[in-house]
Backbone as a printed PyTorch tensor [residue, N CA C, xyz], in Angstrom:
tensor([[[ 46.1060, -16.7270,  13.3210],
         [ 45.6610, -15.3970,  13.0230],
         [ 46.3880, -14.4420,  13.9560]],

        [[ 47.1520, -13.2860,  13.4050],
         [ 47.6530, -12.6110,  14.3070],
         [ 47.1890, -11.5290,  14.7650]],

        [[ 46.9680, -10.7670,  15.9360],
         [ 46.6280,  -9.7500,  16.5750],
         [ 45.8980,  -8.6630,  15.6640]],

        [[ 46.9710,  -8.2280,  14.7580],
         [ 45.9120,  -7.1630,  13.7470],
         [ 45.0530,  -7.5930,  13.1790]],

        [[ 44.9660,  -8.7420,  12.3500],
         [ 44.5010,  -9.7020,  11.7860],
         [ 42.9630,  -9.6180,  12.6230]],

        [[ 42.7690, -10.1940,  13.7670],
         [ 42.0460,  -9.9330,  14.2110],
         [ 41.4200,  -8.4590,  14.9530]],

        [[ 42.1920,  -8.0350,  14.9060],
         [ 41.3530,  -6.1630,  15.3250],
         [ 41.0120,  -5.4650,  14.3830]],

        [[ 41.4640,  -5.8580,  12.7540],
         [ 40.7400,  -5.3760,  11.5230],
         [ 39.5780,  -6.2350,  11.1970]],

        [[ 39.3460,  -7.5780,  11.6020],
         [ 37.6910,  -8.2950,  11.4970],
         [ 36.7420,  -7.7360,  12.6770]],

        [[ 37.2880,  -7.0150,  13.5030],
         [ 36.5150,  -6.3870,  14.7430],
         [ 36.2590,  -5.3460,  14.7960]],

        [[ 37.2460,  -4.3770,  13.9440],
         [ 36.6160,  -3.0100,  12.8230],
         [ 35.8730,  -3.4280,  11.9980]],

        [[ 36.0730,  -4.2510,  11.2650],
         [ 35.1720,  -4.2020,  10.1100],
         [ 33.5970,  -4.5520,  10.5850]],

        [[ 33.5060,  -5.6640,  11.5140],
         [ 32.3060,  -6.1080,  12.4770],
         [ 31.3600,  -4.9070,  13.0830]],

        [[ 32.2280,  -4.0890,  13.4730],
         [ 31.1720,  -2.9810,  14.0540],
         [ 31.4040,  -1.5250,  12.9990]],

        [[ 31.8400,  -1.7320,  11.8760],
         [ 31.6160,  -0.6390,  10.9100],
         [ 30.2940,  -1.1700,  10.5150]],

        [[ 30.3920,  -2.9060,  10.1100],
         [ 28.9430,  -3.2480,   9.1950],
         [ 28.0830,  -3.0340,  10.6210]],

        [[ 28.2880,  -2.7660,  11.4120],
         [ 26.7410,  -2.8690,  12.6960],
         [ 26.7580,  -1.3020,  12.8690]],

        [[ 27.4230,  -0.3890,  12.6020],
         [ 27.3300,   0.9260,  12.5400],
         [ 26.0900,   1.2590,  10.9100]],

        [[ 26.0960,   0.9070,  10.4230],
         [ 25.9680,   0.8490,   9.0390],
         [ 24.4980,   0.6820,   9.3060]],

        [[ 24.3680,  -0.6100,   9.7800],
         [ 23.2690,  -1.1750,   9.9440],
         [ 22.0240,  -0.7320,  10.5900]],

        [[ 22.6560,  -0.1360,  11.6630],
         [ 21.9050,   0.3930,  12.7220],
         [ 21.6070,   2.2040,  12.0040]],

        [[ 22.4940,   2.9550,  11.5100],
         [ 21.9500,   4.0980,  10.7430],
         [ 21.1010,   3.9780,  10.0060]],

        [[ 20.7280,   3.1230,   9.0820],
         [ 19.9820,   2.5190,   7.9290],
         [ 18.6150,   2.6450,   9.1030]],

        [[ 18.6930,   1.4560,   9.9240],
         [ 17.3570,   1.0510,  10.9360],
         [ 17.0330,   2.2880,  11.3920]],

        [[ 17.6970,   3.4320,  11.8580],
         [ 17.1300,   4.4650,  12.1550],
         [ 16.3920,   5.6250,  11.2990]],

        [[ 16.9620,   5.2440,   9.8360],
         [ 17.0340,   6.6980,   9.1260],
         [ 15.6390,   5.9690,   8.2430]],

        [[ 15.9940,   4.7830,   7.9580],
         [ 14.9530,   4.2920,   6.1590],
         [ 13.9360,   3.4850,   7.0380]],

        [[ 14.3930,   2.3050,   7.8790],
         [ 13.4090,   1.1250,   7.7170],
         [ 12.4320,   1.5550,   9.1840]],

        [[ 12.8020,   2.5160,   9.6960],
         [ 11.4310,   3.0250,  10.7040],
         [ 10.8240,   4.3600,  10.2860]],

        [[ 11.0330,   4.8030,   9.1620],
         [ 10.4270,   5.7780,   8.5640],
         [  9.0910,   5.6970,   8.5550]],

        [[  8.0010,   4.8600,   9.3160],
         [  6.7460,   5.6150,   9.1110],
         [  6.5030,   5.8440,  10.6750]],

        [[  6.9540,   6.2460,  11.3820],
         [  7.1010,   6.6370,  12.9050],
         [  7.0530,   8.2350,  12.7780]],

        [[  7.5240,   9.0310,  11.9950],
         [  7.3340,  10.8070,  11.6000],
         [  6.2390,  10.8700,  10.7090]],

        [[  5.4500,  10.0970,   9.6840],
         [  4.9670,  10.7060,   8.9340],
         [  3.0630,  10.7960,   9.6580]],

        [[  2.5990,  11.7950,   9.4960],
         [  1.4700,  12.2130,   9.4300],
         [  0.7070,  11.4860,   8.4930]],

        [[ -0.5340,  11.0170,   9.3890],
         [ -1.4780,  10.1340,   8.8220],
         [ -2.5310,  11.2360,   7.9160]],

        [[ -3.0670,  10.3010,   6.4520],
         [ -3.5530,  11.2340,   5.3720],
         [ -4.9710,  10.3530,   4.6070]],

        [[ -5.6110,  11.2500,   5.1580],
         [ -7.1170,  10.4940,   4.5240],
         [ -7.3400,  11.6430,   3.5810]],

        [[ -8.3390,  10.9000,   2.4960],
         [ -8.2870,  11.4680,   1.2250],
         [ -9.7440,  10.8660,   0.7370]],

        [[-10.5110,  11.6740,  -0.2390],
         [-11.6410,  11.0690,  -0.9540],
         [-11.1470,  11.7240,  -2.6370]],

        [[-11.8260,  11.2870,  -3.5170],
         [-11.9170,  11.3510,  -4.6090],
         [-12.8540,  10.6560,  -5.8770]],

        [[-13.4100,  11.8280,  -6.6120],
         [-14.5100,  11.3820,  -7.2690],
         [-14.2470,  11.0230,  -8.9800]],

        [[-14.2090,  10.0690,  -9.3500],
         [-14.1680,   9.9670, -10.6440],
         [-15.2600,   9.5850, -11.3330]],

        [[-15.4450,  10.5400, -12.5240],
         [-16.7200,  10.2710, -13.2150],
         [-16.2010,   8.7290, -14.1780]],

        [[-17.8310,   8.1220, -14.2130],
         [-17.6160,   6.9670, -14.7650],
         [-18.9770,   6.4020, -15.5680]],

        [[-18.4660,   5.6890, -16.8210],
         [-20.1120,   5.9040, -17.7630],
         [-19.9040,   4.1310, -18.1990]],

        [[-18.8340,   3.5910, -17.7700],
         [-18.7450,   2.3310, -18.4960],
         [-19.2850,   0.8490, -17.7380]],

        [[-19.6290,  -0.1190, -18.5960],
         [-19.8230,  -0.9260, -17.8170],
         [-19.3200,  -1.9570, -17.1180]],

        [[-18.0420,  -1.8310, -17.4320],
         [-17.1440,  -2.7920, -16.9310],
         [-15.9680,  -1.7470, -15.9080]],

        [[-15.6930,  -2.0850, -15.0080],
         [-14.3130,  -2.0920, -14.1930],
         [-13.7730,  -2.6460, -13.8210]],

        [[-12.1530,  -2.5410, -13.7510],
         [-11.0750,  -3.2720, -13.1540],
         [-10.3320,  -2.5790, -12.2140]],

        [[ -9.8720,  -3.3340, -10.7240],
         [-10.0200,  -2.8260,  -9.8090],
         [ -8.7950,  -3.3310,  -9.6090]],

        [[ -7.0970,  -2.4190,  -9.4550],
         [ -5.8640,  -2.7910,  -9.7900],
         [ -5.0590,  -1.7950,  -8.3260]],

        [[ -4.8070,  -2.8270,  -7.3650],
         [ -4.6890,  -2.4770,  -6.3830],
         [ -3.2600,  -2.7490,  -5.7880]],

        [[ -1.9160,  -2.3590,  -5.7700],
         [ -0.5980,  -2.5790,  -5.8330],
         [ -0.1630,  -1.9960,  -4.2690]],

        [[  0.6830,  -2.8390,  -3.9460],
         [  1.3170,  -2.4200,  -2.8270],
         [  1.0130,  -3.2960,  -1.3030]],

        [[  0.4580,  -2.3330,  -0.7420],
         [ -0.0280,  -3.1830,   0.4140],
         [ -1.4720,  -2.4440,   0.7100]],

        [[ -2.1980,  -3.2640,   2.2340],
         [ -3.2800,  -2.7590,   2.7740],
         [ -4.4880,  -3.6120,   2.0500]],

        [[ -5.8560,  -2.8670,   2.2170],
         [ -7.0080,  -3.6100,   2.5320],
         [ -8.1790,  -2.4610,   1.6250]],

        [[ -8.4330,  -3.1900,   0.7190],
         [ -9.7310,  -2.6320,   0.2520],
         [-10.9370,  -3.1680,   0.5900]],

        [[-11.7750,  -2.2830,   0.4330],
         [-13.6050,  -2.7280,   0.5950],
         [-13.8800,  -1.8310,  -0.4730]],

        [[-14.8710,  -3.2580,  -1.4440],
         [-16.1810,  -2.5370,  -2.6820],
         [-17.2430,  -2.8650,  -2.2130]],

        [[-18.0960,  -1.6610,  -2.2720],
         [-19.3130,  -1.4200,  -2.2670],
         [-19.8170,  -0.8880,  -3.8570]],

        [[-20.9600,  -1.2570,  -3.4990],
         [-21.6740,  -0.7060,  -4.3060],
         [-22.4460,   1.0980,  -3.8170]],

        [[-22.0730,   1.7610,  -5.0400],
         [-22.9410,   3.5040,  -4.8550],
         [-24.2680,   3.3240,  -5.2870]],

        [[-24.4150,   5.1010,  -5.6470],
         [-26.1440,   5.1310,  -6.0570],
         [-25.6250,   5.8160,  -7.0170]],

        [[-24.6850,   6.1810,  -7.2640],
         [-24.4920,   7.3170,  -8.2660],
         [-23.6270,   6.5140,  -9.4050]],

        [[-23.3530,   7.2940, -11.0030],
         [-22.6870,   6.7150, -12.0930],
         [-21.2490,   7.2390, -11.3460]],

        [[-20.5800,   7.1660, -10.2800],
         [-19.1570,   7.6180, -10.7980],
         [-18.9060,   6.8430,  -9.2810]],

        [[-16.8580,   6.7330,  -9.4560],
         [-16.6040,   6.0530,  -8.7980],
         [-15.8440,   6.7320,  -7.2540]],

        [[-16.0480,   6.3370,  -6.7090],
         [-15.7420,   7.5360,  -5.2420],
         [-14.6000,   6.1260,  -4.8590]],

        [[-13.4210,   6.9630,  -4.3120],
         [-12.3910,   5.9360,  -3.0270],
         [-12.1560,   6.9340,  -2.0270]],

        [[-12.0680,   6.0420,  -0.8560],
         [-12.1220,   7.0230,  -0.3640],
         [-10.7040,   6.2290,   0.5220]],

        [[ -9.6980,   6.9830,   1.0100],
         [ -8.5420,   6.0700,   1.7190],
         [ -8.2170,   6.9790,   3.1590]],

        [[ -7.3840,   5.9710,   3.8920],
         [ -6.5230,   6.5270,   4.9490],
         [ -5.5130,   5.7160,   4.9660]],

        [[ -4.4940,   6.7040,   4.8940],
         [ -2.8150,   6.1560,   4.9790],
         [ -2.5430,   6.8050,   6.1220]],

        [[ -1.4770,   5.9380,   6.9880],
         [ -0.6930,   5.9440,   8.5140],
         [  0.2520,   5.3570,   7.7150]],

        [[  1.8400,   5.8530,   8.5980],
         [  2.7140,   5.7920,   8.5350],
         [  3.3980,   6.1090,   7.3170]],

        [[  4.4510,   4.9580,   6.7080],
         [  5.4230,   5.3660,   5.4510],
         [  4.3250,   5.5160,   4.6300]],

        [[  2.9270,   5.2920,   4.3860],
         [  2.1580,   4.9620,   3.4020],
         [  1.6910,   6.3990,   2.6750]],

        [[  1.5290,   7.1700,   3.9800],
         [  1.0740,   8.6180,   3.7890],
         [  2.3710,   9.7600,   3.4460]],

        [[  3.6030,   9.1060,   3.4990],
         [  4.5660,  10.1230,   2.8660],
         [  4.6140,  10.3380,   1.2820]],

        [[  4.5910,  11.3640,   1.0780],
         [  4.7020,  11.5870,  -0.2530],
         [  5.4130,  11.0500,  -1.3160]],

        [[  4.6910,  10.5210,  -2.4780],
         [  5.3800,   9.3720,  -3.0420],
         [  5.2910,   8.1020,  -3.1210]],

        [[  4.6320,   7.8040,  -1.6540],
         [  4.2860,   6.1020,  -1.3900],
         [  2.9920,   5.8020,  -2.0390]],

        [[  2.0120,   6.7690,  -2.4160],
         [  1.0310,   6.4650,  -2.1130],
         [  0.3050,   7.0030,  -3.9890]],

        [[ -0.4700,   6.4120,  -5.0530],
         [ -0.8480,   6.9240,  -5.8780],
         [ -2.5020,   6.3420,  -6.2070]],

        [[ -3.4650,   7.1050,  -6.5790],
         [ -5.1800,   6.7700,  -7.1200],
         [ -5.4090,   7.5090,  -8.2540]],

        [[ -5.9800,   6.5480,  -9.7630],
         [ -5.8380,   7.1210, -10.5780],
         [ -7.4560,   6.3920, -11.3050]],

        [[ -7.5430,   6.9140, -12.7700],
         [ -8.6510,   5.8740, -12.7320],
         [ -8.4670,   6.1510, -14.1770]],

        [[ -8.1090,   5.5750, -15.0860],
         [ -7.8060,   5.8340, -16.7520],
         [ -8.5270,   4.8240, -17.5480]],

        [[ -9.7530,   5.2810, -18.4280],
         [-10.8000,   4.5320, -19.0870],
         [-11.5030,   3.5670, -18.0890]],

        [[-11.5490,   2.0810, -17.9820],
         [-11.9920,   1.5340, -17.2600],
         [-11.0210,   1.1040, -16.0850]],

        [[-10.0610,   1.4870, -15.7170],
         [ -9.3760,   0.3610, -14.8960],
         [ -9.2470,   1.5040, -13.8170]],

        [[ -9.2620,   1.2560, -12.4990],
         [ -8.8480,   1.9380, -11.0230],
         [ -7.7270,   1.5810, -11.0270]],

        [[ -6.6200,   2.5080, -10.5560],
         [ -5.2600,   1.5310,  -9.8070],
         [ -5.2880,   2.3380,  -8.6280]],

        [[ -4.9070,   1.7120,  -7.6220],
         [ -4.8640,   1.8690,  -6.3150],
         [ -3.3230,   1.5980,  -5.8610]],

        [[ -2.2990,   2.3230,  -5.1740],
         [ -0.8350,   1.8020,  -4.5470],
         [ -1.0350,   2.6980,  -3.6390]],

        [[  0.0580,   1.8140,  -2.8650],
         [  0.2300,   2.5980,  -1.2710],
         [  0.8840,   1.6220,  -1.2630]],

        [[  2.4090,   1.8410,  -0.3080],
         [  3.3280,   1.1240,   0.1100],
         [  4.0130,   1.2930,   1.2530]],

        [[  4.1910,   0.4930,   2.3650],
         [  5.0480,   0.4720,   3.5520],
         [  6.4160,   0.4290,   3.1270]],

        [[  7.1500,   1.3410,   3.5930],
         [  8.4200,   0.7630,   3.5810],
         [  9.3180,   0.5420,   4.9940]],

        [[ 10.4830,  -0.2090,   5.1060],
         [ 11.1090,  -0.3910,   5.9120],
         [ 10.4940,  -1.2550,   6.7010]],

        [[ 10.4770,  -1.0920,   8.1540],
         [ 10.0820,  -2.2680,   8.9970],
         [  8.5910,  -1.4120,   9.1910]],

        [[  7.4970,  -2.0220,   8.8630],
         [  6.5340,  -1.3030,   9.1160],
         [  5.7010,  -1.2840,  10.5160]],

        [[  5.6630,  -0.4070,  11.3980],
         [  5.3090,  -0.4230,  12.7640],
         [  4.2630,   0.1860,  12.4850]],

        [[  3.9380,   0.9270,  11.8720],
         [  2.7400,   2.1760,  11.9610],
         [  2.2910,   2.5880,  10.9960]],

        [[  2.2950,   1.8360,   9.8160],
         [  1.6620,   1.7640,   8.6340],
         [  0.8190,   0.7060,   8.2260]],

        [[ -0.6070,   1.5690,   7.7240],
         [ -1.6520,   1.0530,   7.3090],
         [ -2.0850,   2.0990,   6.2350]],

        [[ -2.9240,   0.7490,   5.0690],
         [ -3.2730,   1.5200,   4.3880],
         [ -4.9300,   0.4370,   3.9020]],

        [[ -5.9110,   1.7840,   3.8840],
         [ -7.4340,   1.2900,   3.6810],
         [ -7.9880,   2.4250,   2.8980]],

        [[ -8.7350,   1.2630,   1.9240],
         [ -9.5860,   1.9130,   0.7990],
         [-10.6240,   1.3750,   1.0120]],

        [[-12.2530,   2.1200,   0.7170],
         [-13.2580,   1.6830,   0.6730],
         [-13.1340,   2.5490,  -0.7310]],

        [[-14.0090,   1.2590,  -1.7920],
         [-14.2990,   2.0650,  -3.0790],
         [-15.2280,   1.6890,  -3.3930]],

        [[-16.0050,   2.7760,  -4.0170],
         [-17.6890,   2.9410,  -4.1600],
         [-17.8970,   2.6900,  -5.9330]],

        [[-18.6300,   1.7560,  -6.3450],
         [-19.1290,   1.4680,  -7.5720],
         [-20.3660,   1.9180,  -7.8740]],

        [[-20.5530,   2.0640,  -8.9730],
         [-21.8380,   2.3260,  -9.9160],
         [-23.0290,   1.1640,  -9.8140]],

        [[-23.4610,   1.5690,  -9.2020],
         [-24.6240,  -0.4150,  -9.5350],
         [-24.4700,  -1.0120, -11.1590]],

        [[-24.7000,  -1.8540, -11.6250],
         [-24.7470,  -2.7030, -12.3960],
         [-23.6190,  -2.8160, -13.2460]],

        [[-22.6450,  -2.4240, -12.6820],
         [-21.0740,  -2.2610, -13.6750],
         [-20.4350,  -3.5050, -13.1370]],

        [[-20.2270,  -4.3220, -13.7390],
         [-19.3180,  -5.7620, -13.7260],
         [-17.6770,  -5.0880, -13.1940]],

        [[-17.4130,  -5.8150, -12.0820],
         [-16.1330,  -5.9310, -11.5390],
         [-14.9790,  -6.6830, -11.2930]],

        [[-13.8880,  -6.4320, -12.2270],
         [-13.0870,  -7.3490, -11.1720],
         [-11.7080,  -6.7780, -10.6630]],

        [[-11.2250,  -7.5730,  -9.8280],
         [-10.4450,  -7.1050,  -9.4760],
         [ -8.7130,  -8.5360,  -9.0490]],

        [[ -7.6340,  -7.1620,  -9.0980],
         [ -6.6040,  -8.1320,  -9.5500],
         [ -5.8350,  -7.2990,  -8.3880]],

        [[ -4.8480,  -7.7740,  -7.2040],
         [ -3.8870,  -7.4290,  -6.4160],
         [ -2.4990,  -7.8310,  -6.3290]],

        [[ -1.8420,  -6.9290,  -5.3580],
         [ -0.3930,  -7.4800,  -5.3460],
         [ -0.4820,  -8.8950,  -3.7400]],

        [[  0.1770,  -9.6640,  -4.2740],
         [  0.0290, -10.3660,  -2.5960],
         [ -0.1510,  -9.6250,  -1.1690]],

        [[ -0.6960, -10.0140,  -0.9780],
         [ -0.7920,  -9.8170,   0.6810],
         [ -1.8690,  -8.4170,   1.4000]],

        [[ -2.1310,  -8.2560,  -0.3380],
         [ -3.7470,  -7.2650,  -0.4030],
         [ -4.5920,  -7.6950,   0.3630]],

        [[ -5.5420,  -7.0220,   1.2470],
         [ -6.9560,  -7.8200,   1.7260],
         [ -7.7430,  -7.3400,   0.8650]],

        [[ -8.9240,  -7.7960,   0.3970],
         [ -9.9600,  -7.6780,  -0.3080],
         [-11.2300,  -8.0720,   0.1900]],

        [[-12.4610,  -6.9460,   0.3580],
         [-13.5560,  -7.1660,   0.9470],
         [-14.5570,  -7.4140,  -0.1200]],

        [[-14.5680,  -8.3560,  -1.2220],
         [-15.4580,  -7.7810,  -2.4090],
         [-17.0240,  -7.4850,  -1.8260]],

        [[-17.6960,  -7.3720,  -3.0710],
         [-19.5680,  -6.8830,  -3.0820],
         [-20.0950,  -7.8860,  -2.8780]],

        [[-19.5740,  -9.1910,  -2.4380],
         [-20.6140, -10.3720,  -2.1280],
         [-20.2270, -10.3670,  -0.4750]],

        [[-19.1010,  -9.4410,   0.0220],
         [-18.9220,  -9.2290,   1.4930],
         [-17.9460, -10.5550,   1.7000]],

        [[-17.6060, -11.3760,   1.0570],
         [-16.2530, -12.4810,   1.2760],
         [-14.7690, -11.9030,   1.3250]],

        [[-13.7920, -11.9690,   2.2540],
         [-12.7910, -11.6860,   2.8210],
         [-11.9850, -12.0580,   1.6760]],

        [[-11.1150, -11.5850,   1.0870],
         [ -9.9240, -12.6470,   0.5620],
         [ -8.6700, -11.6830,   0.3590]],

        [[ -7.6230, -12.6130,   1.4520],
         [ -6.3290, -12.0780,   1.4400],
         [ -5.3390, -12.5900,   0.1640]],

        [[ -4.8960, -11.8600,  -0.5260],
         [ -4.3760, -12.6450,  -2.4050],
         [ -2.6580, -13.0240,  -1.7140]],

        [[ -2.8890, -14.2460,  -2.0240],
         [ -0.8700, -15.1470,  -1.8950],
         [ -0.4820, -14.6020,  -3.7000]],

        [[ -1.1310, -14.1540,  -4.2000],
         [ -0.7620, -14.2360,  -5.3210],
         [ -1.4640, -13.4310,  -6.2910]],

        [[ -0.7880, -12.9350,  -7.3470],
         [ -1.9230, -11.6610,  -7.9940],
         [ -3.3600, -12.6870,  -8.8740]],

        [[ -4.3250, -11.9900,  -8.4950],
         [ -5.5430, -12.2670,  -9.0190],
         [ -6.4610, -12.0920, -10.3130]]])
């Protein structure tokens, strides 16, 4: 291998670690600036069944309410709370819940407590690595959607 030969694999070596390291600064520690965002929201609800569709990352808890409608109530830290990461919707019977970390996540969390109707049948389905507190109070972290 001759001389240039090798001082163009030693450019190219620290162009890809230049590269690399902008990326690590700019995208994958992005939840280090963002402002943490708690939120409630009330959706009216008359049915007896719900499905409880929870994408992304973080940790829900169901409870049971006193009232017919469905309350969540969340707090997002870090990438979770930037605009965009984060969506709560509730269309006929089904909740969907997302919030997403991105990059290397240091400072992102994301928690929902969501409030049910008494006697409305529930279930619920996640993306891996969801925690789930259901209404019988049993822990379950999903390897796999539910």
């Amino acid at each position: 291998m001759s001389e240039r030969t090798g001082a163009k694999i030693v450019l190219a070596l620290a162009l890809i670690t230049l590269v690399a390291l902008t990326g690590l600064s700019t995208g994958a520690l992005d939840d280090l600036d963002a402002s943490p965002r708690d939120g409630r929201r009330r959706f009216d609800f008359d049915g007896a069944r719900l499905s409880v569709v929870v994408n992304g990352d973080g940790r829900a808890r169901l409870r049971y309410g006193k009232k017919r409608e469905v309350t969540v109530t969340r707090k997002l830290t870090g990438a979770a709370a930037k605009e965009g990461n984060s969506s709560w919707s509730l269309d006929g019977d089904v909740l969907r819940l997302f919030a997403r970390c991105t990059g290397i996540p240091i400072n992102c969390s994301v928690q929902y407590v969501v409030h049910i109707p008494p006697d409305v049948d529930v279930s619920v389905s996640t993306s891996p690595g969801v925690t789930i507190m259901d209404l019988n109070g049993e822990r379950r972290t999903c390897d796999a959607e539910v």
